[in-house]
N, C-alpha and C positions, 0 to 999 in steps of 0.2 A: 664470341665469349662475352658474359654480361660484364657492364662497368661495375666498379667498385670503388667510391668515392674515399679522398686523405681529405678530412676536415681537422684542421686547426682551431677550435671551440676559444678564441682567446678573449680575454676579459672588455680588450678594449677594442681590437679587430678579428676576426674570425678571415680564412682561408681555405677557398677550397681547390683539390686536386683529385689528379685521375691519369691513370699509365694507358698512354696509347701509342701503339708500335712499339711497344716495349719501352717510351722513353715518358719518365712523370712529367709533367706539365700541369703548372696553375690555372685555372680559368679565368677569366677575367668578369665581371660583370655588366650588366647591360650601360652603365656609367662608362666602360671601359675598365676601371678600377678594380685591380688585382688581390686588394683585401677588402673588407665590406666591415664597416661600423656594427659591433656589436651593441646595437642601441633597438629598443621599442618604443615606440607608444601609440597612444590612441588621440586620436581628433575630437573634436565637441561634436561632430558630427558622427561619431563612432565609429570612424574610419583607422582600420590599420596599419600600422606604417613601420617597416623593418627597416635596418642598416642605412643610409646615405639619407633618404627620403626623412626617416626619424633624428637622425641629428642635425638635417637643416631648419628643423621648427622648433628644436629643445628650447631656444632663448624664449622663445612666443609660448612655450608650453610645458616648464620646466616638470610642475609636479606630475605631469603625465606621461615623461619620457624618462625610461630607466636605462642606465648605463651600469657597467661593472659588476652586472648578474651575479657573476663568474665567483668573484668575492662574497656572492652570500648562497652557492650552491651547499649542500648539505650540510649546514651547521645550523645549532640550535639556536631559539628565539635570546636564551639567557645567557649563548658564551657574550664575553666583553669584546670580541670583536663587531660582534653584529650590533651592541649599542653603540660602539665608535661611530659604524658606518650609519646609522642611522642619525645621528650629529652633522655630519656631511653629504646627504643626498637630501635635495628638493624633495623628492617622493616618497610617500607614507608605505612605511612596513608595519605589517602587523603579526600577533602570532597566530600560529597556526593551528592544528587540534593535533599536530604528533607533536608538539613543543619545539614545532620548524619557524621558518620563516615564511611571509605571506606579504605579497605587493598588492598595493591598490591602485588598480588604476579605473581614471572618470569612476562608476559606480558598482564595477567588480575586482573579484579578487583573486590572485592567481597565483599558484607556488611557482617557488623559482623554476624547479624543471620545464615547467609550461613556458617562461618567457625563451628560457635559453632553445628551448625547442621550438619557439618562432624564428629565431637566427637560425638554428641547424632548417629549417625548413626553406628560409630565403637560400642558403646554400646550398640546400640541394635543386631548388629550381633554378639555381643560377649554372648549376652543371644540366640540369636538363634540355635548359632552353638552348646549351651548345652543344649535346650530345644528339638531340634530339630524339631522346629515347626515354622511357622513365628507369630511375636509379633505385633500389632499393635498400640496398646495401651501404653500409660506412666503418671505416675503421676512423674513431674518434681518438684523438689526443686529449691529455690530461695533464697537469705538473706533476711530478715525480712522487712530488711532497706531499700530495693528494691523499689521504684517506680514506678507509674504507664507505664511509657513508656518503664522503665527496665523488666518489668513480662508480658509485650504486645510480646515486642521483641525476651523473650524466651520461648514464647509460640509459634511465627514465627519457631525460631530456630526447636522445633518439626516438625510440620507441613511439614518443609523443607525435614526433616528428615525421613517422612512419617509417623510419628505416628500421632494418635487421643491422644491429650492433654488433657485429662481426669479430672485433677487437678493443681494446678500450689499451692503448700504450703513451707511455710517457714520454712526453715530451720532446727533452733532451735526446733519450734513448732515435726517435723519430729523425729530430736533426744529423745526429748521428750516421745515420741508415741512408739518408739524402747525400751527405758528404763523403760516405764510403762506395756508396753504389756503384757497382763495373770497374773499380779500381784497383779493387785485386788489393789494397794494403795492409800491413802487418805492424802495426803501431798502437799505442794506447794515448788517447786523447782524452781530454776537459771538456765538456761542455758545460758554460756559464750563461744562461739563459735566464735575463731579467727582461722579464714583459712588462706588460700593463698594468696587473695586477698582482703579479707571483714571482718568487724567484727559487731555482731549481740550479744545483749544480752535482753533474753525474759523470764519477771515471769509469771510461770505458775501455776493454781491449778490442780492438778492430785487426781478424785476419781472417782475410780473404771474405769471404760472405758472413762471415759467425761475427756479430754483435753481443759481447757479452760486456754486462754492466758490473764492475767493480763494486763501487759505493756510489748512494745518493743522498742527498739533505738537501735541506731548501727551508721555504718562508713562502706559507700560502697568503702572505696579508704583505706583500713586500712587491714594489713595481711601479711603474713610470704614474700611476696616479697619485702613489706618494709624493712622487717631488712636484705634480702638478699642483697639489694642494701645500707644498709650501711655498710654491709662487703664489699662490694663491690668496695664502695667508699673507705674505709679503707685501700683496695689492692691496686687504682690508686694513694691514695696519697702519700702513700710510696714508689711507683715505679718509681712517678713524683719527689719524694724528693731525690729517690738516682741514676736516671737518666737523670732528667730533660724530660721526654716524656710524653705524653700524651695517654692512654691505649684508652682514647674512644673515637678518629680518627681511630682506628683500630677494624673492627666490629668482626672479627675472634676471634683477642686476648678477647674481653670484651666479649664473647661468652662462650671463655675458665674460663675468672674474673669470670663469673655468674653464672659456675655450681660448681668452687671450692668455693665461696662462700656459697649455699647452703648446700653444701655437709663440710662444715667446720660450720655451724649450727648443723645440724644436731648432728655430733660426740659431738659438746657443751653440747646437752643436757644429753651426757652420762659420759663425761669424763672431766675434767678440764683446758685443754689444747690441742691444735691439729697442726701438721705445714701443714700449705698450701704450696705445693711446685707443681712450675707451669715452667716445665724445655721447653728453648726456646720460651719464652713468646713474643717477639721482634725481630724480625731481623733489624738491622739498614741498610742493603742494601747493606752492605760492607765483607760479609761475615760473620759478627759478627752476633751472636745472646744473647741478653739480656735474663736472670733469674730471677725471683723471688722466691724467700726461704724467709717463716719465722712464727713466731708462735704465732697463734691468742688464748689469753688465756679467760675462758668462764666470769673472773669478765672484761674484755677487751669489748668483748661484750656485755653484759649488761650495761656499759658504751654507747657506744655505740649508743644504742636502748630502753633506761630507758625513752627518752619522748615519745613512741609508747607505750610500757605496761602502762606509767602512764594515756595516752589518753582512756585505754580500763573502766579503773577503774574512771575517770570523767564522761562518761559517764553511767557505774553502779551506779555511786554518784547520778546523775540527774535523771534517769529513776525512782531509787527507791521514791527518791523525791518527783517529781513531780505526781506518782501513788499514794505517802502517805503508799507508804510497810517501817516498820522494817527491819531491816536487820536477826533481831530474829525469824521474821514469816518464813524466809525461811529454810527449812528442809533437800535440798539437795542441791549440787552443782553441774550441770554436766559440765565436759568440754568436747568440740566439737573443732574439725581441728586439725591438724597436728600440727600448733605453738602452740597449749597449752602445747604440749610437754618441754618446755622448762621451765627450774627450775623456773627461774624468773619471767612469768609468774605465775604459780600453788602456788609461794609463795605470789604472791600479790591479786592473787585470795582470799587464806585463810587469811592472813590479814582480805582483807575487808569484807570479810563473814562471817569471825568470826571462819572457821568450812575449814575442809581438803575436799578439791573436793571429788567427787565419782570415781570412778575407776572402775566401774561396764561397763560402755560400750566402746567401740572402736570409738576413737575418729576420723581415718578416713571411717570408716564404718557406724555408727549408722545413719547417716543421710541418705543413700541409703534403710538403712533396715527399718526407718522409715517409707518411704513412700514407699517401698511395700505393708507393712503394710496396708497404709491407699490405698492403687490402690485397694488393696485385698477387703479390707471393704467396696470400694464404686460398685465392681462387684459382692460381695455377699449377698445373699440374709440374709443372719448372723441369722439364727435364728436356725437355730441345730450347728451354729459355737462357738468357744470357747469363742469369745462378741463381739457386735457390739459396734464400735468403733465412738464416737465423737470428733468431733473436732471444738472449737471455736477460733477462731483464729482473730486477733484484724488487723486494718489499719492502717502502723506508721505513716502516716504524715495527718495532717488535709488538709481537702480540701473545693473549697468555689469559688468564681466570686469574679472579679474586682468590684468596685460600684464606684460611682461618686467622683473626687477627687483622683482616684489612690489607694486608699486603697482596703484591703483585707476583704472580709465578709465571715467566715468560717460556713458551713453548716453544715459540719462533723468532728468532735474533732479527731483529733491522739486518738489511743488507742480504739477505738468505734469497736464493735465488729460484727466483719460478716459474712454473707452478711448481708448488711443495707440499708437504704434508709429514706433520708431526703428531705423534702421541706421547703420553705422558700417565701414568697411573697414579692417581690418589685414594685416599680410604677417609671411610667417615670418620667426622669429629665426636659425636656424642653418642652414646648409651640409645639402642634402642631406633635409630636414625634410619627414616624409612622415605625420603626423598632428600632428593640434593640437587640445590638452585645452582646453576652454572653462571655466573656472569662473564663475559667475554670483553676483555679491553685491548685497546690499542694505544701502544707510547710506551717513554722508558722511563719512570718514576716509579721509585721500590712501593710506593705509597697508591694503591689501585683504585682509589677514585678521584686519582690527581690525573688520572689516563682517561681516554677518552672510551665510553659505557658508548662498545658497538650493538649489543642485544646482551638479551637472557632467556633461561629456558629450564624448565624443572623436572630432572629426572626421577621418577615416581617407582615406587610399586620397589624400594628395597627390600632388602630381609631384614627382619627386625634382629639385631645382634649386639654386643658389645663395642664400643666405637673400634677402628680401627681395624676390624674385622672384613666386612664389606668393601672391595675392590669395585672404582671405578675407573674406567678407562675415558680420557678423552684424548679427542683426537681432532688435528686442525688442517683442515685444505686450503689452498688458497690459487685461484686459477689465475691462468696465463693474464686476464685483465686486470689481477689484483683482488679481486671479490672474495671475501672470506666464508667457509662453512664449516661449522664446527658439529659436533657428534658425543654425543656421553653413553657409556654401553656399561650394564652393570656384568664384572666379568664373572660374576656366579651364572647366573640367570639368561642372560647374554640378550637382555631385555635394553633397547634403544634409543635414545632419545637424539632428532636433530633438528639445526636450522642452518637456510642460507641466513649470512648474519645480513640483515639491509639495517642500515641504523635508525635508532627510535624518531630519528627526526626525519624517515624516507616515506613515501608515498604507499599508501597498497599498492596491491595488481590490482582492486578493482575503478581507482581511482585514475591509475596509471591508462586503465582501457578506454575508461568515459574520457579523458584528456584527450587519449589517443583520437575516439571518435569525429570528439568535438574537432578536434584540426581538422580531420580527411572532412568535414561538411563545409566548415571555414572555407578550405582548399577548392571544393564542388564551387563555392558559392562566386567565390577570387574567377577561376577560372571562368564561370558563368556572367561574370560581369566584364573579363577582359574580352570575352568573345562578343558582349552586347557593345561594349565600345566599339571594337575595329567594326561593327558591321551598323553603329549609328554615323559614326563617321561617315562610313560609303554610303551609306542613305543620304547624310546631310551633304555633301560630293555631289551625288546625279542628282538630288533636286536643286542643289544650285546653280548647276548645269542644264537642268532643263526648264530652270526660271529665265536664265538669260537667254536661252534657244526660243523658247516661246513666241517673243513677236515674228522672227525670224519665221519660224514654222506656218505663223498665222496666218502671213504675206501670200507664203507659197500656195496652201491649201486653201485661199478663200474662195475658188472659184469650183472648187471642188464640191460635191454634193455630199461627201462621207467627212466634211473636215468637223462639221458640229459632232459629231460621233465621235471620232476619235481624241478629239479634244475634252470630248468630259469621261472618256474613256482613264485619259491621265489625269487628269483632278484628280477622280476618283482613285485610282491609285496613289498620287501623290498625297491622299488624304488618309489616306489605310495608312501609308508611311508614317506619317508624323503622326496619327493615334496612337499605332505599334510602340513608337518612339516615347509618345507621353506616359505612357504602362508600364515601359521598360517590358516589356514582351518581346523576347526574345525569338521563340519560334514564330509569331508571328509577321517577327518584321523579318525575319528571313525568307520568308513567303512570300513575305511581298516585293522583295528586294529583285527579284528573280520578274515579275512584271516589271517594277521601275527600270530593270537595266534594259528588258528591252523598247521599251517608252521611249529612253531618252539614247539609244542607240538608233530608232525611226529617225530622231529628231535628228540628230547627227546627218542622217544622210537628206534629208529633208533640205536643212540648212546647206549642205554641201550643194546641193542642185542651183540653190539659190544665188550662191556666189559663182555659178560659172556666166 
């Protein structure tokens, strides 16, 4: 049966999984390393470099190594979030021609979906190189809270990638499905899952195999690089207080700020105190160079970052709320991402839950082995398997058309579960009205361009009539991954108009293809170069062996009448080598590799006579 990889797409680490023998299990990477740095960049030399490889040069090459993609997947160049983040990333964004986002990195320029699709690329070779098979397929995670043009974009990101995007589910729902699996339970649990970059909280009922999602809400701009950067800030403003300088005119130094920040969280959540010490943090140009020493204690931080934990638990406050859940009805508590790790979180968790998280799953894994899980169950046939596995999974944000006056007319409620489909009949407003513009929004503000403009499209060719007259019909799908398609039908004429809606800031298909290309040549070329190593390597191997064999040989065969013969016999092969080798000629030095091995397997026995 073919694999089907559970990638965990996450802002700060990425995870990947896959069910074998029926039991999910993470991969690990060729580091060993169970999650993989969502990080890129490129080298002066225009070398590539994904996850571990990319975040050990970021300090030596800030503005060419991007981190936190994830944060700027499908939103526009002008919302205020993407000028926030552009304030705090070394690296230059620029905009784009659908009114996206666009990274520069060394001397080109790449939309988000393309970097994020070098991560999903590293992960899927990192499941290949342990399957040893090639993977095609992925079921990708997303936050709950994701948007339509955010779960367009990272379904591009695959595609880019070269996988068949199979599924596109969220998150929580993922963890979920991990912690329920083979357990047969009949309970409705929390998932509170604060990553890296995002934070997602979704009730769910859990019985027997059927995952069905209650309510979600979340905060796509909310996550452990939040509090990273108020350590962060914590560092600059004391460096500013006992130097007067400014750390973030210097993108090196705030390179250096960003990872002893994180890495001074971190040790917070185990120990009560930690010193940051960041020796040569400044040169002032005069030979001197500036220090920082000093000790960030963990009620310091929590100080700190007390209005981000408290923002996780208002928005627990409103979800529950607004769905009309107890806090009593819920039976478990699971936490997801990395920052739940920290005290002050997990204490505020039980607070308002009433009840101590669970501890039962792996909070930067369970979401990768969720949606193996479920890749698993949508390629198998499940009926001799251990259960067929459901999943209902809800829409967070309500969706709906503009109507006359600028207001919002919502079609489909937040929290509706799917895939779904609604229709709604309106009539023209004016005298004479012989097309009608549809615009399509997502979110819940009475006021429809306070919501987010997922497309438009203009139904044509009415009947010319008195307003009010003219019936149209719209109608809204929305499939199993969240992706919206809407539909306008005039009901006289029964004349059509639709779109899948991808939002004004998402990629073509034909832009999406040449991306797609461009990686599988990448990929040829990657491959092409890991096969010319392992086989200069064994080149450089038997001629160092048959450099130091040489006198030996020379000894044995001098009396020999063929020994000048087959001595320039191997020169000259050893000379074909190292040409091959200067070319980077690949089929040629495998040609000749095949002479050298047997050259210096002569010499082997040669020398062996020698020493009896």
């Amino acid at each position: 049966m073919e694999k089907v990889l559970g990638i965990d797409l996450g802002t700060t680490y990425s995870c990947v999984a896959v069910v074998v023998d029926g039991s999910p299990m993470v991969i690990a990477n060729k580091g060993g390393y169970r999650t993989t740095p969502s990080m890129v960049a490129v080298t002066a030399a225009g070398r590539r470099l994904v996850g571990h490889l990319a975040k050990r040069q970021a300090i030596t090459n800030p503005k060419n190594t991007i981190f936190g993609a994830k944060r700027l997947i499908g939103r526009r160049w002008n919302s205020d979030i993407v000028q926030s983040i552009r304030e705090h990333v070394p690296y230059e964004l620029v905009e784009g021609p659908h009114d996206d986002v666009r990274i520069k990195l060394r001397d080109k320029i790449y939309s988000v979906p393309e970097i994020s699709a070098m991560v999903l690329t590293e992960m899927r070779r990192i499941a290949e190189d342990y399957l040893g098979v090639p993977v095609g397929k992925a079921v990708i995670t997303v936050p709950a809270y994701f948007n339509d043009g955010q779960r367009q974009s990272t379904k591009d990101a695959g595609t880019i990638a070269g996988l068949e995007v199979i599924r596109i589910i969220n998150e929580p729902t993922a963890a979920a499905l991990a912690y329920g699996y083979g357990k047969k339970l009949d309970k409705r649990v929390a998932v509170f899952d604060l990553g890296g970059g995002t934070f997602d909280i979704s009730i769910l009922d859990i019985g027997g195999s059927v995952y069905e999602v209650i309510a979600t809400a979340g905060d796509t701009f909310l996550g452990g690089e939040d509090f990273d950067n108020r350590i962060a800030d914590w560092i600059v403003f004391n460096f500013a207080k006992e130097h007067s300088i400014d750390l973030r005119e210097d993108p090196m130094a705030m390179q250096r700020v960003k990872d002893a920040a994180e890495k001074a969280k971190c040790e917070l959540s185990f120990q009560n105190d930690t010193e940051i010490s960041l020796p040569f943090l400044y040169s002032t140009g005069k030979g001197n160079a500036l220090h920082f020493q000093k000790v960030l204690t963990r009620a310091k931080l929590e100080e700190l970052t007390a209005d981000l934990v408290d923002r996780t638990i208002q928005i627990c406050e409103k979800t529950l709320r607004e769905a009309g859940i107890r806090r009593e009805e819920i039976s478990d508590v699971i936490l997801v991402g990395g920052q739940t790790r920290m005290p002050r979180v997990q204490r505020e968790v039980a607070r308002f839950f009433g009840r101590e998280p669970s501890k039962n799953v792996h909070p930067d894994e369970v979401v990768a082995l969720g949606a193996s899980i479920q890749a698993y169950s949508l390629v198998t046939e499940a009926k001799d398997e251990k259960e067929e596995t459901l999943l209902l999974d809800v829409t967070p944000h309500s969706l709906g058309i503009m109507i006359v006056g600028g207001y919002y007319q919502t079609l489909i409620e937040k929290n509706t579960t799917v895939p779904t489909s609604a229709s709604h009949i309106f009539t023209t407003v004016q005298d004479g009205q012989t097309s009608a513009r549809i615009m399509v929004f997502q979110g819940e503000s009475k006021v429809a361009m306070e919501n987010e403009l997922l497309g438009e499209f203009i139904l044509t060719g009415l009947r010319e009539a008195p307003r009010g007259e003219v019936k149209i019909e719209v109608t809204f799908d929305i499939s199993a991954d969240g992706i919206v398609s809407v539909s306008a039908k005039d009901m006289e004429t029964g004349r059509a108009q639709s779109i899948v809606v991808t939002a004004t800031s998402g990629l073509s298909e034909e832009e999406v293809r040449q991306m797609a290309e461009e990686n599988r040549d990448y990929l040829l070329e990657v491959a092409q170069d890991e096969e010319f190593e392992k086989a200069r390597s064994r080149a450089e191997s038997l001629l160092g062996e048959m450099n130091r064999l040489k006198p030996i040989v020379e000894q044995v065969i001098a009396s020999s009448k063929f020994s000048a013969d087959m001595l320039r016999k191997a020169e000259t092969v050893a000379e074909r080598t190292t040409i091959a080798m200067e070319r980077r000629d690949l089929a040629s030095l495998q040609e000749v590799l095949e002479g050298l091995d047997r050259t210096v397997e002569t010499f082997r026995s040669l020398a062996a006579r020698a020493r009896q």
